[in-house]
C-alpha positions in Angstrom: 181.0 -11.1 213.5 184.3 -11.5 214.9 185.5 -12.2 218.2 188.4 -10.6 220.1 189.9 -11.1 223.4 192.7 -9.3 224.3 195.0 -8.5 227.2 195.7 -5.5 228.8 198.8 -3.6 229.6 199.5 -1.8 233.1 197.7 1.2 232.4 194.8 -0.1 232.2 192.5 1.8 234.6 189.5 0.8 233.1 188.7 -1.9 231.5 187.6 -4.4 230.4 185.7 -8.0 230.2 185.5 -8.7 226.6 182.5 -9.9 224.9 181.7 -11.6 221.6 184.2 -10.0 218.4 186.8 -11.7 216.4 189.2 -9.7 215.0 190.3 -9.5 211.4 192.7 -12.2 209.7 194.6 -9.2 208.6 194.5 -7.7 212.2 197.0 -5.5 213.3 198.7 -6.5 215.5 201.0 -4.0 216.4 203.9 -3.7 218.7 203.7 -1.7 221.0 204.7 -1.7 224.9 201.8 -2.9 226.9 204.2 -3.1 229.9 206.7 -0.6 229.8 210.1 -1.1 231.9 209.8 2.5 233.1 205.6 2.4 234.4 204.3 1.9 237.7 201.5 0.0 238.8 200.3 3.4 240.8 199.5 4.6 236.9 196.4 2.5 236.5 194.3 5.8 238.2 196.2 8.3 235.6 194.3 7.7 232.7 192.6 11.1 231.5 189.7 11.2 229.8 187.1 14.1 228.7 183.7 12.2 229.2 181.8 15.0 230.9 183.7 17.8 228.2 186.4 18.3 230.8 189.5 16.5 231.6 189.4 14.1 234.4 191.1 11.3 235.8 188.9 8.3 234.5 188.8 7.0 238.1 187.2 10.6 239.7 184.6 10.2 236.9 181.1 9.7 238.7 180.1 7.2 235.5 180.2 3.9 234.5 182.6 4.4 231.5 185.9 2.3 229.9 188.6 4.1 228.5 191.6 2.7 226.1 194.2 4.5 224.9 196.2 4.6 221.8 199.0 3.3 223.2 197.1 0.3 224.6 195.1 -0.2 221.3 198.3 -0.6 219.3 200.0 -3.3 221.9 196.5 -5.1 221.6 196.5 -5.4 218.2 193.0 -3.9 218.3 191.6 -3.4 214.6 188.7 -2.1 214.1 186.5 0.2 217.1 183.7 -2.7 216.9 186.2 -5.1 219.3 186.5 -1.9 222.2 183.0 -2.0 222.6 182.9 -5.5 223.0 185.7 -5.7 225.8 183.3 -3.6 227.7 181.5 -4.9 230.7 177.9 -4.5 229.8 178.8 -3.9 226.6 178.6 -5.8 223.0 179.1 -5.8 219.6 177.7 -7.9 216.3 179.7 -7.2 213.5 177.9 -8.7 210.3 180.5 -8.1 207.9 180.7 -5.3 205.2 181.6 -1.9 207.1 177.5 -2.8 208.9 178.2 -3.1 213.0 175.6 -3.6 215.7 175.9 -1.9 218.9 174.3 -2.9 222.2 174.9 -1.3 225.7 173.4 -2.2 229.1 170.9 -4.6 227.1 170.0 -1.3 224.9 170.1 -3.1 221.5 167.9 -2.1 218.4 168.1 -3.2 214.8 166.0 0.1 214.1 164.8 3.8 214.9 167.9 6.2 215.1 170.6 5.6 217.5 170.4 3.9 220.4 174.1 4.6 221.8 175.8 7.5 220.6 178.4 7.4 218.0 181.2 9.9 218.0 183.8 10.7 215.8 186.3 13.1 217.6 183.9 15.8 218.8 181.5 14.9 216.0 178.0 12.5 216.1 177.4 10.1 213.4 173.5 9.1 213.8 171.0 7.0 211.6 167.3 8.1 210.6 165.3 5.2 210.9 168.6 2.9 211.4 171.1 2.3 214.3 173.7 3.3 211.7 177.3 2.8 213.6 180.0 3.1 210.6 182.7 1.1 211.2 186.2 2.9 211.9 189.3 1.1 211.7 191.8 1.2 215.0 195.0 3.1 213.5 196.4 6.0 215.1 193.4 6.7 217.4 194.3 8.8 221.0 191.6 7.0 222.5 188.0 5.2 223.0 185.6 6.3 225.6 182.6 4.3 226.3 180.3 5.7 228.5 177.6 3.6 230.2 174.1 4.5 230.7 172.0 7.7 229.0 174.3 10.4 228.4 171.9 12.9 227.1 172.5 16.0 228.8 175.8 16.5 227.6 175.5 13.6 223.9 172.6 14.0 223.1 172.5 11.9 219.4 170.9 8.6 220.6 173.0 7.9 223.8 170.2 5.9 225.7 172.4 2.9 226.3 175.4 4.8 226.2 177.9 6.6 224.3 180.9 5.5 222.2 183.7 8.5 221.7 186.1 7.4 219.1 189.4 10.0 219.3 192.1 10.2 216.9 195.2 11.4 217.4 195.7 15.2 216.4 198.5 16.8 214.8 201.6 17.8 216.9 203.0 20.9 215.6 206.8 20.3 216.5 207.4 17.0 215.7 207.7 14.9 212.2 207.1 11.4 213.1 204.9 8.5 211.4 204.8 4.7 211.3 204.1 2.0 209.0 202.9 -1.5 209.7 202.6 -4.8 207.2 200.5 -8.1 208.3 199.6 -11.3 207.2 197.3 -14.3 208.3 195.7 -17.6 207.1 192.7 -19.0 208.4 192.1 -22.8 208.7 189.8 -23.6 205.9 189.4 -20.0 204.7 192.0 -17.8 202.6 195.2 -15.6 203.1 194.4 -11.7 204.6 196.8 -9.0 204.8 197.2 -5.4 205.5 199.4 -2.1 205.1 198.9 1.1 207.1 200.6 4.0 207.4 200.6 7.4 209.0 202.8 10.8 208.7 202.9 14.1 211.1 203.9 17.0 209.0 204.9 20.4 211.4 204.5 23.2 209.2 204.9 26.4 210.8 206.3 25.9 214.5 204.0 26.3 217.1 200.9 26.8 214.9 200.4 24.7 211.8 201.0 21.0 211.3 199.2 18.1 209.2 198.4 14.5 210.1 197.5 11.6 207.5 196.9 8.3 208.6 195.4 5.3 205.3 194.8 2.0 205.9 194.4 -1.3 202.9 193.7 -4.6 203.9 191.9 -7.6 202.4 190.0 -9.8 205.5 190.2 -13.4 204.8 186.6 -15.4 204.1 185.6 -18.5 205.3 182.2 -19.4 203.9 181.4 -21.2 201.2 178.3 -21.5 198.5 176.2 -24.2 198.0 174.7 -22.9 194.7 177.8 -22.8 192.9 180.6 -24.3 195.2 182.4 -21.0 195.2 184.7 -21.3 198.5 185.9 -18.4 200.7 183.1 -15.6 199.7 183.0 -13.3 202.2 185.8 -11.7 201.4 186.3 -8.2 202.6 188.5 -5.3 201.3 188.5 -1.9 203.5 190.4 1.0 202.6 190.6 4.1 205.2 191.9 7.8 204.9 192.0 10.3 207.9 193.5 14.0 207.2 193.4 16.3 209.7 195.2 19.9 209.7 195.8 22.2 212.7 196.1 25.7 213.3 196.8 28.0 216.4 196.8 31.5 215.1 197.0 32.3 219.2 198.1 29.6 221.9 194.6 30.3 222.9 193.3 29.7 220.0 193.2 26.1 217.8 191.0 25.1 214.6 190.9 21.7 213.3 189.7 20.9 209.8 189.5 16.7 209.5 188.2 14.8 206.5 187.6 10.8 207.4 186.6 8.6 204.2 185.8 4.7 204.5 185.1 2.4 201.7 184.1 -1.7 202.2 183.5 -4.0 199.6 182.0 -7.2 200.3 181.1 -9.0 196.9 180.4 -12.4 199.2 178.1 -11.0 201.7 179.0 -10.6 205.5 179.9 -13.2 208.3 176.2 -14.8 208.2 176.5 -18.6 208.1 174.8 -21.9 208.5 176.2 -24.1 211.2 178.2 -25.8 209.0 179.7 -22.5 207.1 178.2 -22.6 204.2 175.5 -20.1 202.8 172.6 -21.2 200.7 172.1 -17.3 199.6 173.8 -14.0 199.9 173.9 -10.7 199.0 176.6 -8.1 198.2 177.6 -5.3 200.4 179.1 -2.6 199.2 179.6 0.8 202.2 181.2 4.0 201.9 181.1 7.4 204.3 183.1 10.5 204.9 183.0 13.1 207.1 184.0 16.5 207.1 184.4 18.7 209.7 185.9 22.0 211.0 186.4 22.4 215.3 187.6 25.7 216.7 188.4 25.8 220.3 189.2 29.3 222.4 190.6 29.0 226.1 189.2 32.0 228.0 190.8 32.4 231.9 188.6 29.9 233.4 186.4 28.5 230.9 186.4 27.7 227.1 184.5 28.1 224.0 183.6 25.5 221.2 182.0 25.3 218.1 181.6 22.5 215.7 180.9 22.3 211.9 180.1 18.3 210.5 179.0 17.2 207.0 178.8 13.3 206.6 177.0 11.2 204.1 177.2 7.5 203.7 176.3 4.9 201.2 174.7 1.5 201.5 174.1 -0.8 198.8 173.1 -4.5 198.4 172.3 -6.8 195.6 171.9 -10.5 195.8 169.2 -13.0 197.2 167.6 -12.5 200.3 166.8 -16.1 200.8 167.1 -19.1 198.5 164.0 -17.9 196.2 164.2 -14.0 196.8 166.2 -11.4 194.8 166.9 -8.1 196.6 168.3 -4.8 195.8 168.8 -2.0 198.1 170.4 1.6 198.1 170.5 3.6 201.5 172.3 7.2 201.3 172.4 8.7 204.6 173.4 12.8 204.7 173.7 14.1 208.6 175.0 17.9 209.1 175.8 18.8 212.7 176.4 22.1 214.6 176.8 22.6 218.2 178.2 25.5 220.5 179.1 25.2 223.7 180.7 26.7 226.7 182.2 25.2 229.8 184.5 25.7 233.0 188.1 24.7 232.8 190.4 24.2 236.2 189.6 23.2 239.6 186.9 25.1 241.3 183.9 24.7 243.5 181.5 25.0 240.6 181.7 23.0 237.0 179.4 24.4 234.1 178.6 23.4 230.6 176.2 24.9 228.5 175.2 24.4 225.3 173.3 24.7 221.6 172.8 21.8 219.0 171.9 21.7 215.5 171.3 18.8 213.3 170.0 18.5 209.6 169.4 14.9 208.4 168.5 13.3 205.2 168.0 9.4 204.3 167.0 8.2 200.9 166.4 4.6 200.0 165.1 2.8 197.1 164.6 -1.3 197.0 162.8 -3.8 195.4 162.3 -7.5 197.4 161.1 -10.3 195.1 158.8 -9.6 192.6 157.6 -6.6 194.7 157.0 -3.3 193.3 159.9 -1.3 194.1 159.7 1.2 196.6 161.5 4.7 198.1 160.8 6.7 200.9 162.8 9.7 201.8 163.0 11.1 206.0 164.6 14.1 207.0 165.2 15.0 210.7 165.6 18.8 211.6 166.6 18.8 215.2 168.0 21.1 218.1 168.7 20.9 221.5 169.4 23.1 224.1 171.5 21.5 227.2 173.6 22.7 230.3 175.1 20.8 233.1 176.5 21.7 236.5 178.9 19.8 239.2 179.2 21.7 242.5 181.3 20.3 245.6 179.3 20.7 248.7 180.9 22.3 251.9 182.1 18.8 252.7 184.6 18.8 249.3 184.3 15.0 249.5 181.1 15.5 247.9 179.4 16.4 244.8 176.1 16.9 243.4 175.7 16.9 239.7 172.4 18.2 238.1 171.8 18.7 233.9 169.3 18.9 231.6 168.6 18.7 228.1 165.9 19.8 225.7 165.5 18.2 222.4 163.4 18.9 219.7 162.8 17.0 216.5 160.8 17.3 212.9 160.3 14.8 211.4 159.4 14.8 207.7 159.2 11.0 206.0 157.0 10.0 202.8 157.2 6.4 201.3 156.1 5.9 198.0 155.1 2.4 196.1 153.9 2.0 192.5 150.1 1.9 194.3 150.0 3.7 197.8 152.1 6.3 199.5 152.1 6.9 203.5 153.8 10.1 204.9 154.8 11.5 208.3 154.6 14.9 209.7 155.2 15.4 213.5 157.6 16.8 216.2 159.2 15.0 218.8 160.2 16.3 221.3 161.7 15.6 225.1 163.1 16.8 228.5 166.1 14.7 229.3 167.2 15.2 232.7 170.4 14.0 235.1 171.5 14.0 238.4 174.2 12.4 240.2 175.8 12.2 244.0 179.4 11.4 244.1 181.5 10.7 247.1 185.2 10.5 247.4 186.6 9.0 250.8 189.8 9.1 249.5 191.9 10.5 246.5 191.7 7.0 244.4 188.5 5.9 245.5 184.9 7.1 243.8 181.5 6.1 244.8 178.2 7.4 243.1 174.9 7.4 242.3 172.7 8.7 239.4 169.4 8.8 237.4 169.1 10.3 233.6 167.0 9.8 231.3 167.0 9.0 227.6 165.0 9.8 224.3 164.8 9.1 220.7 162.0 10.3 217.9 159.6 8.1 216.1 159.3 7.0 212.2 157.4 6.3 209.7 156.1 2.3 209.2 157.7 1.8 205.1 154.9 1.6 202.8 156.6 -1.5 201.1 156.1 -3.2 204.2 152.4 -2.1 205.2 151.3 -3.9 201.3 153.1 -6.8 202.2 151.7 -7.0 205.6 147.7 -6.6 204.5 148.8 -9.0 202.0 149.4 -11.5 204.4 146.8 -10.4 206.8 149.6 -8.6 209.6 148.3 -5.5 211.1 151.1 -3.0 211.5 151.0 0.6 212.2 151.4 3.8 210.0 154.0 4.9 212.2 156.1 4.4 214.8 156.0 6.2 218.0 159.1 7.6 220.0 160.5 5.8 222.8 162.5 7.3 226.1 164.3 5.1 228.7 165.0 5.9 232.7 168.0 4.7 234.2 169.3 4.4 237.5 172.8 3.3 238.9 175.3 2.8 241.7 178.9 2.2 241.2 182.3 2.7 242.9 186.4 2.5 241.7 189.1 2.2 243.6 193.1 1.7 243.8 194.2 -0.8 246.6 197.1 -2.3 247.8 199.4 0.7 246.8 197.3 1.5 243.6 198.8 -1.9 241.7 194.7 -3.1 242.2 191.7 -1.7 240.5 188.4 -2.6 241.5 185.4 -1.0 240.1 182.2 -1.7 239.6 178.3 -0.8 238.8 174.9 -2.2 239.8 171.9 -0.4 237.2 167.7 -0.6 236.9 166.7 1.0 233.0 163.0 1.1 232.2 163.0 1.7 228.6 159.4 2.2 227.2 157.7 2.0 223.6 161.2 0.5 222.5 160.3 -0.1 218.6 160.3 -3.9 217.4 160.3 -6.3 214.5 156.9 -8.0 213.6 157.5 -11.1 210.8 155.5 -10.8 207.8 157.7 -13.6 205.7 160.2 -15.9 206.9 162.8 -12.7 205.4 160.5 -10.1 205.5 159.0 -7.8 209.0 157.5 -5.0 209.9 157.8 -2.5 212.2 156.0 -1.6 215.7 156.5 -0.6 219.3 156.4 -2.9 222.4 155.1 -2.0 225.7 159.4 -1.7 226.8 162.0 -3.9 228.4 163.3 -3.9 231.5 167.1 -4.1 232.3 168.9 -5.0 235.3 172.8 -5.6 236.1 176.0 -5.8 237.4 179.4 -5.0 235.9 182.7 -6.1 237.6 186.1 -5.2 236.7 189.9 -5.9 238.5 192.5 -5.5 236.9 196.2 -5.7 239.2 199.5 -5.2 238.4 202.3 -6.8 241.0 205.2 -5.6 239.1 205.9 -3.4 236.2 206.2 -6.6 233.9 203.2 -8.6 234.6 199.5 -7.7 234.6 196.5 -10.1 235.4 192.6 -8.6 234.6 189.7 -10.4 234.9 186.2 -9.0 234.7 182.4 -9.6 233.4 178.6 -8.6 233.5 175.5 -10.2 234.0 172.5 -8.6 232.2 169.1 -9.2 232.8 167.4 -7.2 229.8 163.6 -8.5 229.2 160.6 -7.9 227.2 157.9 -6.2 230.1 154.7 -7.6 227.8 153.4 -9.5 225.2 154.1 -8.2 221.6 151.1 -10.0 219.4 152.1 -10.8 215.9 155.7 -11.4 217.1 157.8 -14.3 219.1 157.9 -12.4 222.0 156.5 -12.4 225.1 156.6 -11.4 228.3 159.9 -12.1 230.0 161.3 -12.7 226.2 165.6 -11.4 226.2 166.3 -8.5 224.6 167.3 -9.2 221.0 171.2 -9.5 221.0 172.0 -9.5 224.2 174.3 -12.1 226.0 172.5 -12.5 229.5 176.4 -13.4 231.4 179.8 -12.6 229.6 183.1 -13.4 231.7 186.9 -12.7 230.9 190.2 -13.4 232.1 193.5 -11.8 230.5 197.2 -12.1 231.3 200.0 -10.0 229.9 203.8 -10.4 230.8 207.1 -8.7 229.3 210.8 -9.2 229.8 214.1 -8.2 228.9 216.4 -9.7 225.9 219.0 -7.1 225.9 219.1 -3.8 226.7 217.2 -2.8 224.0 215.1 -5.4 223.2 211.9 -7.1 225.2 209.9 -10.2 224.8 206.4 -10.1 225.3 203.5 -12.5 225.7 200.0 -11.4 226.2 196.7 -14.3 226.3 193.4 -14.4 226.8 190.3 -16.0 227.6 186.4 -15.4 226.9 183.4 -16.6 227.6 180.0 -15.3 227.0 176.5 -17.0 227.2 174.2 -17.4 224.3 172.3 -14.6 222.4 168.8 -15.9 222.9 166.2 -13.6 220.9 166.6 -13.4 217.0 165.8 -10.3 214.8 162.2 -11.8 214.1 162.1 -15.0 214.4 163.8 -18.0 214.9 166.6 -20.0 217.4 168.8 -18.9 220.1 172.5 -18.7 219.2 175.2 -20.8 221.1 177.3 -20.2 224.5 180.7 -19.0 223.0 184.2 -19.6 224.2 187.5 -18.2 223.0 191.1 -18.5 223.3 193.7 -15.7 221.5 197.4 -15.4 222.0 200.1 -13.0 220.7 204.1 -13.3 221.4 206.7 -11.4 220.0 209.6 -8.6 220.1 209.7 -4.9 220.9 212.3 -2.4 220.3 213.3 0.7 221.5 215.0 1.6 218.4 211.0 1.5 216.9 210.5 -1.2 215.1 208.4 -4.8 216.4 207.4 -8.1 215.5 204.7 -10.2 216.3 203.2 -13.7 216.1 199.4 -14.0 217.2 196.8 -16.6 217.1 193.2 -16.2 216.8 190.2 -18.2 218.0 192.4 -21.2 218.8 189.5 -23.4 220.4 188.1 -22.9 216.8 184.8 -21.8 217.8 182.4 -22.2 215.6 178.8 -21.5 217.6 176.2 -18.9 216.4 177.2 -15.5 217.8 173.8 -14.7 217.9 170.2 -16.0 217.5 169.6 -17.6 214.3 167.1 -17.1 211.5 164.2 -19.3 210.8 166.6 -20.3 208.1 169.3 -21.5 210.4 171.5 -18.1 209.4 173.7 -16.2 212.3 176.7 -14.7 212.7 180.0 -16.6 212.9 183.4 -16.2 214.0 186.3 -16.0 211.9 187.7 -19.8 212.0 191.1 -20.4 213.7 193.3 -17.9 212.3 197.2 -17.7 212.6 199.2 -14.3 211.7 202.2 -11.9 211.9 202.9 -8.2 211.7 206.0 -5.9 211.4 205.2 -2.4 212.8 208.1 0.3 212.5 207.7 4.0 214.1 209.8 6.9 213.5 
């Protein structure tokens, strides 16, 4: 896992209290203005976002939800999606190295079952079958990152039970040819060298109505653990490649299609970021992670409302070979295939009454094959034909101050799963399905001030227990089920933002209840090996605090954080927890503070210097079994110069305290996640 803390520039209505993430040693740290000369502090309201399929100012959006923009992502040297969700109040991230991310939000976290928290790419879901699958997408030339807190499954309704992450890039502009191009480097202390080279080109074709947008990324991510077996040093290695290509048409101004192709390829020969405490691995297995997307968007703007369709096609592949543990060979290959449809059709302007409505398709297909040991290798194959129907409305009551918002969503899902061993086969055949309702009371006092409250609901479908794992289990005399059953959470929430002192102070802020029942858990067999089976539920309570305030158009100070209290509501027998138990990977208090200041050189030129400072308490529960992982403290810095004639430079710094803790619980083999060691850097960014 890496660890990022990052601060923010003037526009930053949102955000944000960082949590656990370390960026990559070949991070990019590109320069761009967090502080611009020409902004005011009144802009941190102005930041639009499209969370309930409308645009909206962030801060008249009656959810708990962060926002970062492009602009904000490249001054922050962002790298990869993984670090936004972990500057999120309430929010986390594990990243266990090669392209494989964990996602946790509102102490909603899940090693397995489909998603958990929505995962969008543009307008399009990317969901596991019988995985929280969230594909890693690297932070170069995105528009913007939406995180929305708490179920979102009237309107996203793949997973979204903690929340829903909206990852959109930037679209082509048909007028303009512009592109940029950005080189790093870094060393990390006791590890090796990492560097990077993106790029990214807008092509106008035909004025007004065709234009093409490319955007690639290469970079190799330093390791920093070394093998005991052979005394290899530096094996986790990492090299990512990315490709974006995305084409526009408007054969009317009413009328644009998008066709987008998005490919990813990791390759982790060393394993992930998975360490002892002294950084060294005793056993390892090879990663190797591809996926691509494909999809078509068409969008038609009637007078007052618009129409949408989307087309997806997206497959990824998973392997691993290596040793599981010190005695145990493994070898795994997951291909995921997802195909997505929706229609939908929603209000546009300002007027008494907001509507969406809506249609959803999906077709899913996993396929694994593995072998553990001197097992009998074993495949099982799940599809997931879904649909939902949902429509939501927002109407201002004869006091305009006030709003009532009411949605619903049905959600239907066969399931179809057979796994098959050399000896016994065990199959699934059932539908899922769930009413997932919302409603919400907002109030507005004022123009920069919002205050709400809401319940919704959230569901996700069951799965079939792996065969492999029911032998092992009567083997070692584990009960386990045949299957698992579906799980559904209720959440309930307050919250209020507002702009003081002349709008250069944001203040915003949520208190939430979530009863999530049935949530599916892990049930040790070996000390590598589990099973599957559902607990009575969790319970999780918190708050989430953010300010962020901007005296003067050069400085910005932020500080925020969350305190989650997400427990286990019962015994699970046959497992380590127990009533009371955390909520696997889930930091119970995370707290941030973040300064960023600019000045001017010349009359082109600007110095900036942006710092900041994390803290978050340890990740107690482990996957099965095992120790809690350490309190975690974090120090980054950047400095450097920014041009108006395009091109700037930057020297950053990483972890500086050197922290070396377990980012989250560790393994009945002493195994957790680690941060990148102290890591020093520079990057070059040009823009034309």
């Amino acid at each position: 896992m890496r660890h990022k803390t990052l601060s923010l520039g003037i526009a930053a209505a949102l955000l944000i209290a960082p949590g656990v993430q370390a960026r990559d040693a070949a991070a990019n740290e590109v320069a761009a203005d967090a502080v611009p000369r020409t902004e005011t502090a009144t802009e941190l309201g102005s930041v639009t976002v499209s969370a309930r399929k409308r645009e909206e100012r962030q801060i008249d959006v009656p959810i708990a939800m962060s926002a970062i923009t492009g602009e904000q992502i490249d001054a922050f040297g962002i790298s990869n999606v993984a670090e936004i969700i972990a500057m999120t109040p309430g929010a986390g991230s594990v990243d266990n190295g090669g392209g494989f991310t964990q996602v946790q939000i509102r102490g909603v976290s899940s090693s397995l079952g489909g998603n958990d928290n929505g995962y969008y790419l543009d307008d399009i879901p990317f969901t596991g079958v019988s995985v929280p699958w969230y594909p890693e997408a690297r932070s170069w030339d995105i528009d913007r990152v939406e995180i929305l807190k708490g179920p979102q499954g009237t309107l996203f309704g793949e997973g979204s039970m903690g929340g829903t992450v909206r990852i959109l890039t930037r679209k082509p502009d048909f007028n303009e040819f512009n592109g940029a191009v950005e080189v790093s480097a870094s060393s990390t202390k006791d590890g090796s060298d990492g560097w990077g080279g993106k790029a990214t080109v807008n092509i106008p074709l035909i004025e007004d109505r065709l234009a093409a947008r490319v955007a690639v990324t290469d970079e190799k991510l330093s390791g920093w653990t070394d093998d005991n077996a052979t005394g290899d040093e530096d094996i986790n290695e990492q090299r990512v490649k990315t490709g974006r290509v995305k084409l526009r048409f408007a054969p009317v101004d009413q009328w644009t299609m998008d066709l987008a192709y998005w490919k990813y390829k990791s390759e982790a020969p060393g394993g992930g970021n998975g360490a002892l405490d002294d950084l060294t691995t005793n056993s390892f297995y090879s990663n190797d992670d591809e996926w691509h997307t494909a999809s078509f968007v068409s969008t038609y703007e009637f007078e007052g409302s618009q129409l949408f369709y989307s087309f997806a096609d997206a497959e990824l592949d998973y392997a691993n070979d290596g040793m599981l543990n010190p005695t145990t060979t493994y070898l795994s290959n997951i291909n995921l295939q997802v195909r997505t449809q929706e229609l939908r059709w929603s209000s546009t302007g300002d007027r008494l009454v907001d509507w969406t409505m809506g249609y959803y398709l999906r077709e899913a297909e996993r396929n694994d094959s593995s072998q553990v040991g001197g097992a009998p290798p074993s495949s099982s194959t799940q599809t997931n034909d879904a649909y939902a129907l949902f429509g939501e409305a927002t109407v201002k009551l004869p006091d305009p101050r006030w709003a009532v918002t009411a949605g619903l969503r049905y959600f239907s899902d066969d399931v179809d799963a057979i796994s098959v061993s050399t000896t016994r086969t065990s199959t699934l055949n059932a539908t899922f399905d769930s009413w997932n309702p919302r409603v919400s009371l907002s109030y507005k006092p004022e123009r920069d001030t919002t205050l709400y409250a809401s319940a919704a609901r959230g569901f996700r479908s069951g799965q079939l227990q792996p065969i492999s794992s029911i032998l092992l289990a009567e083997a070692n005399g584990v009960d386990l089920p045949s299957t698992i059953r579906p799980d559904s959470i209720t959440t309930y929430e307050v919250g209020a933002k507002s702009l003081f002192l002349d709008g250069s102070l944001l203040v915003e802020g949520a208190l939430f209840y979530s009863d999530w029942k049935d949530v599916a858990v892990r049930v040790p067999i070996t000390s590598t090996i589990n099973g599957l089976t559902n607990s009575k539920g969790t319970e999780n309570k918190g708050v989430e605090l953010n300010v962020v305030y901007t005296p003067t158009a050069s400085l910005m100070l932020q500080v925020g954080g969350a305190i989650i209290d997400a427990t286990y509501v019962a015994d699970v027998p046959g497992t380590p927890l127990n009533k009371g138990t955390d909520v696997y990977n889930v930091p119970r208090n995370s707290l941030s503070a973040s300064a960023a200041y600019s000045w001017d050189i010349a009359t082109d030129l600007r110095g900036v210097v942006r710092s900041g400072l994390v803290h978050d308490s340890a990740r107690e529960t482990a996957l099965t079994a095992g120790t809690p992982g350490d309190a975690i403290t974090m120090l980054d810095a950047r400095i450097g110069l920014e041009s108006d004639n395009g091109w700037s430079a930057f020297l950053y710094g990483e972890n500086l305290t050197n922290e070396d803790g377990a980012l989250n619980a560790r393994t009945t083999l002493g195994v957790a996640n680690r941060l990148r060691p102290r890591t020093y850097g520079v990057v070059f960014r040009y823009g034309f």
